[in-house]
C-alpha positions in Angstrom: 15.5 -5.5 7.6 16.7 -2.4 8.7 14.7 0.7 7.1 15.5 4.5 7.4 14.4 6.7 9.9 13.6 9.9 8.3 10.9 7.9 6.6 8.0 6.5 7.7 9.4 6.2 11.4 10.1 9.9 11.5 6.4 10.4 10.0 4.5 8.8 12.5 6.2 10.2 15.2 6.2 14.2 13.7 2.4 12.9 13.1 2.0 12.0 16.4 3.3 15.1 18.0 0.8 16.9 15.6 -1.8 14.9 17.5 -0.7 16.4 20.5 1.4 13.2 21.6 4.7 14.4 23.7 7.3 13.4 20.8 10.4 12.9 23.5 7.7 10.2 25.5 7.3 7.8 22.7 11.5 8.2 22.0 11.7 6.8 25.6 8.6 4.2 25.0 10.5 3.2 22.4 14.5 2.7 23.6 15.6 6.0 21.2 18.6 7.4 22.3 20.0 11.1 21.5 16.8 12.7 21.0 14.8 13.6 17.7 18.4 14.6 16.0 19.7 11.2 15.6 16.7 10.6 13.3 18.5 12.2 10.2 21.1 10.1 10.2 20.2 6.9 11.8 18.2 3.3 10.7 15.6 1.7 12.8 15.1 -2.2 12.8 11.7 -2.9 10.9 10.2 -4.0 14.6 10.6 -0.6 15.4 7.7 0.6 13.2 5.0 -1.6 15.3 6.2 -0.8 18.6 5.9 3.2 17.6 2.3 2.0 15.8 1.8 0.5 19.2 2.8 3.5 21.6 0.7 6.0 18.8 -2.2 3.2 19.5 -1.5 3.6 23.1 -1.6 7.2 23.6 -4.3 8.3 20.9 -7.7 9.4 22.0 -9.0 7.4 18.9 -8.8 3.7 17.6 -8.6 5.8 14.3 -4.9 7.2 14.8 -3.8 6.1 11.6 -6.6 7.6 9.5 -5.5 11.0 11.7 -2.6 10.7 10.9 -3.7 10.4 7.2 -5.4 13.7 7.6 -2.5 15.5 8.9 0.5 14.7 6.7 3.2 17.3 7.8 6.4 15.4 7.7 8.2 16.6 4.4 4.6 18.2 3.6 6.7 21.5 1.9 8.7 19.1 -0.4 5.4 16.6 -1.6 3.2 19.8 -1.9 5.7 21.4 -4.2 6.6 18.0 -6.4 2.9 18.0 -7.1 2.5 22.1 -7.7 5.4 21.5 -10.2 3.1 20.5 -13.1 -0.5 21.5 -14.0 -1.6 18.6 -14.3 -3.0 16.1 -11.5 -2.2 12.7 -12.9 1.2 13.6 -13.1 1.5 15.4 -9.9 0.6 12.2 -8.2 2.5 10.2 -10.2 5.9 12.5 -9.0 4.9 12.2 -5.8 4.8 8.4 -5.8 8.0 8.6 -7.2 9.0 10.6 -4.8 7.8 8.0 -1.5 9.3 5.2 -4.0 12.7 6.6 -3.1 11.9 7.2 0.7 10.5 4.5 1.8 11.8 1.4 0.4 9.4 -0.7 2.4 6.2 0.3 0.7 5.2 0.3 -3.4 2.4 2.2 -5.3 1.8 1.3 -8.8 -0.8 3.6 -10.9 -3.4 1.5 -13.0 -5.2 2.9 -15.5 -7.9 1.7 -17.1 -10.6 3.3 -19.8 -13.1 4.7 -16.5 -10.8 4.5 -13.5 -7.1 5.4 -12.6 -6.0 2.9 -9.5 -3.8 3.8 -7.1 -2.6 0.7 -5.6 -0.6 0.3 -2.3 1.6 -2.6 -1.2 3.8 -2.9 2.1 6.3 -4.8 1.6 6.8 -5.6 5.4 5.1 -9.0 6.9 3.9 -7.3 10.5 0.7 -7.2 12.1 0.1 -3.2 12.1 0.2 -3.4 8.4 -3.1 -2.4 8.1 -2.2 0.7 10.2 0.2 1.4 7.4 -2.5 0.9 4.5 -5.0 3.2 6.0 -2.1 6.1 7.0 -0.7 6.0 3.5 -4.0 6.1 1.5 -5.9 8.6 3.5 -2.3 10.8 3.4 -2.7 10.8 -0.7 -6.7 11.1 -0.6 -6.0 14.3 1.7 -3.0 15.5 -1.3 -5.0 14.9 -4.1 -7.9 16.8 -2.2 -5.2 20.0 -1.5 -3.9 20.2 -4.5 -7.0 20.1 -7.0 -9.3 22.9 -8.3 -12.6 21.7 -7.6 -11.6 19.4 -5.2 -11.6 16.2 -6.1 -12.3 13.1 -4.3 -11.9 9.2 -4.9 -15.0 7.4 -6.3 -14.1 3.8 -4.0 -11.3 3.1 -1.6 -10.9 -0.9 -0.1 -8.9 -2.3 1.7 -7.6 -5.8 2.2 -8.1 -6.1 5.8 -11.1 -7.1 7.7 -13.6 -3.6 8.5 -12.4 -2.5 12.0 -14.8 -1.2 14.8 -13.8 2.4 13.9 -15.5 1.4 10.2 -17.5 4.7 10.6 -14.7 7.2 10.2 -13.8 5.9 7.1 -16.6 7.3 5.3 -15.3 11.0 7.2 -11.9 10.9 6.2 -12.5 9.6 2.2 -15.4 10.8 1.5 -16.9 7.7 -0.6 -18.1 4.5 -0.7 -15.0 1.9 1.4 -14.9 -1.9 1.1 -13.0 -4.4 3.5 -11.6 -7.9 2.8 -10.9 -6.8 -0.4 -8.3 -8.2 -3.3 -6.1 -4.8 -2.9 -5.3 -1.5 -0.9 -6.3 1.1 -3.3 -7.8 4.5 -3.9 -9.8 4.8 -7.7 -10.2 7.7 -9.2 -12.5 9.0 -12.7 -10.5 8.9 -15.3 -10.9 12.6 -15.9 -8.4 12.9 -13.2 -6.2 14.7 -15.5 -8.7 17.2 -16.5 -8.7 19.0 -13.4 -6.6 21.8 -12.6 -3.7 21.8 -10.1 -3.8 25.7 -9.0 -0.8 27.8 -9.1 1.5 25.4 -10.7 5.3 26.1 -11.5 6.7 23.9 -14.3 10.0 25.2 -13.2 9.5 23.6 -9.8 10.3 19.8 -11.3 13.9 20.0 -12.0 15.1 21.7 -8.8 12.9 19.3 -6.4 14.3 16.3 -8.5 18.0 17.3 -7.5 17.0 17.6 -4.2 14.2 14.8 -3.4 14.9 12.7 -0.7 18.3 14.8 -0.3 17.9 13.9 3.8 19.8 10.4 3.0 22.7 10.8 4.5 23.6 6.9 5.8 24.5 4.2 3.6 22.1 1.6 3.8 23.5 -2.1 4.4 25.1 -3.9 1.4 23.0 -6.4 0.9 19.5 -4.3 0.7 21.4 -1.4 -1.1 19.9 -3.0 -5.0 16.4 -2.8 -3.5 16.7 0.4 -2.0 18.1 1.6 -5.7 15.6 -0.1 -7.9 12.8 2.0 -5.7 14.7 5.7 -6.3 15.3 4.5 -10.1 11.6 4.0 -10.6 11.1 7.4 -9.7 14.1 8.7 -11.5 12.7 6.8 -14.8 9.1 7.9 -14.6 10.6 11.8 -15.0 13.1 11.0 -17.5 16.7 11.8 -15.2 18.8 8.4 -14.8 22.1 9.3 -14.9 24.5 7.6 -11.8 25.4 11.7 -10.9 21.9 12.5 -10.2 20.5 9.7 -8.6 23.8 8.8 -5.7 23.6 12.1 -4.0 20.0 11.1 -3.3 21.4 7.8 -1.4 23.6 9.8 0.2 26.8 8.9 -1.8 28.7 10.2 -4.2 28.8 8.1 -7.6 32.1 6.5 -7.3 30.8 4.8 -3.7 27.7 3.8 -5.6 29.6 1.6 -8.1 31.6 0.3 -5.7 28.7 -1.0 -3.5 26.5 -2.4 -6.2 30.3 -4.7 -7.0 29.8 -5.9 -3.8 26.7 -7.4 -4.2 27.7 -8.6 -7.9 25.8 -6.0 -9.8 26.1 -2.9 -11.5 24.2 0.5 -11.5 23.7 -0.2 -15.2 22.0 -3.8 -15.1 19.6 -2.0 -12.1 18.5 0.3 -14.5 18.0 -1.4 -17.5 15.8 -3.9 -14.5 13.6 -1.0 -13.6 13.5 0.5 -17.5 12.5 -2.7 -18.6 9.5 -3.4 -16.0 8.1 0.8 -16.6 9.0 0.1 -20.0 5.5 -2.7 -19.8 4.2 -0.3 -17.2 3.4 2.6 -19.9 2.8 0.2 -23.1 0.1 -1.4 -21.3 -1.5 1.2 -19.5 -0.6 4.1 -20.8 -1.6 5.8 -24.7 1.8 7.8 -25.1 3.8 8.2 -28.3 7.3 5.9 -28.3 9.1 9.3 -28.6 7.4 10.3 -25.3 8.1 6.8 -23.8 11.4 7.4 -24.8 12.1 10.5 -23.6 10.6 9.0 -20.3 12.8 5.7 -20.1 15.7 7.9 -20.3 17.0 7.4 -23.9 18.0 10.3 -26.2 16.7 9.3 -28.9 14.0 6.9 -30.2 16.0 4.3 -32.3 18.1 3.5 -29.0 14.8 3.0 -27.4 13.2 0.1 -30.2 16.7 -1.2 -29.8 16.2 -1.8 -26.2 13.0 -3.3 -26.3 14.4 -5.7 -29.5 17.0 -6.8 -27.1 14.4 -7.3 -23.9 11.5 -8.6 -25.4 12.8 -9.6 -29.4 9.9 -7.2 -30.4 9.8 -3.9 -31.4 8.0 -1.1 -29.1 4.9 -1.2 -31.6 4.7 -5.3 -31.8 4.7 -5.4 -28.1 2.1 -3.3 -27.4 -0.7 -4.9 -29.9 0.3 -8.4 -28.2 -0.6 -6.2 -24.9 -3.2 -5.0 -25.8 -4.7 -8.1 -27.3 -3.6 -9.9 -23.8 -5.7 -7.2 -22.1 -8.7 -7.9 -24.3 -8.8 -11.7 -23.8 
């Protein structure tokens, strides 16, 4: 699979180079021709991710490169930092901000899970390669270190695991998160109280959300191969659905396309942009009636639909239930 390289390749190296690595020597270790400028318009095979893992591996001063990368997240830093100063509140700054990685990196997923003590942040890569757990410990300690910036106090995770075995570097974990870490564990995640939303995120600007949304992951400019074109949709629609802007004119730019392109791609692989969506509407759709205490007009609003009634329609025609129905048989699941 083939995966864009203004995302997580273009990361680790700009991560790397804040390290004090020589950026143009791992382009060479690595076979990159024409320099950092191809990067914006170019797609690296997935291989290409461990051998730069390997050459960052190679040339750090520290077994720990990717929890220092973690700490130093400056690739698209302006852009991530203002998705999450767009709202006052912290739940829902990270929660843009996943959407926001959901649409550049198609390899990797984070789903929030909330439960009455904790919200979960849970990470999957979607990759099968051996410096996965390179990837696990960049991308959490990157959000612990966001979550950190952006709230007044500070607030830190109360456990962090991890699914791989504890590595001899095991020590700095406790440095970079600041709280109890477990190994060999069910699931990459960071947990935080609950009262996450209570904090404050300083200096927010509600008016921030809209503009960054037209322009969020704007740095697409190649058309990804046919056949992993639905996947690499269904990840920017989940982040287009959990903000409430769907429409085929908002989200194509995004892909670099323009909506007409779009249509004609998804034909190809004998889909439409409007079955994708209803996909992704109807798996968030579960998402916040199980885990999440909103009104149906707010779920509503969220999914998309301008107006309620088209939303109970919708779930009648998913799930044969109404909104309301389904989420007492969710809830009762949950409780058995």
């Amino acid at each position: 699979m083939d995966l864009p390289a203004y995302g997580l390749f273009a990361d680790l190296l700009f991560g790397g180079v804040s390290l004090g690595m020589d950026g143009q020597a791992l382009l060479n270790d690595l076979g990159w021709q024409g320099g950092a400028g191809r990067l914006y318009r170019s797609w690296v095979p997935e291989a290409k991710i461990s051998d730069l893992w390997q050459a960052l591996m190679e040339r750090s001063s520290s077994d720990a490169v990717a929890l220092r990368l973690g700490e130093r997240p400056l690739a698209r830093l302006h852009t991530i930092n203002a998705l999450m100063l767009s709202t006052h509140d912290p739940r829902k700054a990270v929660e843009r901000m996943v959407a926001h990685w959901h649409l550049l990196y198609p390899e990797s997923q984070w789903t929030v899970e909330v439960t009455a003590l904790s919200i979960d942040l849970v990470y999957e890569n979607r990759r099968t390669a051996p410096d996965t757990h390179l990837d696990a410990e960049y991308r959490l300690a990157t959000l612990a270190t966001l979550v950190r910036w952006i709230t007044q106090p500070r607030i830190e995770p109360q456990l962090v695991t991890f699914r791989a075995p504890r590595p001899a570097y095991g020590g700095e974990f406790y440095r970079v998160f600041r709280c109890p870490v477990m190994f060999d564990a069910p699931a990459d995640l960071l947990r935080y109280k609950r009262g996450l939303r209570q904090q404050v995120v300083p200096l927010h600007d509600p008016w921030l959300g809209k503009a960054l949304l037209e322009t969020v992951g704007g740095t697409a400019r190649g058309l990804p191969p046919d056949e992993d074109l639905p996947d690499v949709l269904r990840n920017a629609l989940r982040g287009y659905v959990s903000v409430g802007d769907t429409g085929i004119k908002t989200v194509a730019p995004q892909l670099g396309l323009s909506a007409a392109e779009l249509r004609r791609a998804l034909r190809r692989n004998g889909t439409t942009y409007r079955e994708l969506l209803e996909d992704v509407r109807k798996q968030v759709c579960l998402e916040l009636l199980a885990i999440e205490k909103k009104t149906m007009d707010e779920i509503a609003e969220q999914l998309g639909y301008s107006n309620t009634p088209n939303f109970y329609r919708a779930c009648k025609r998913w799930f044969r239930s109404t909104p309301t129905e389904l989420r007492a048989r969710l809830d009762t699941a949950g409780a058995d």
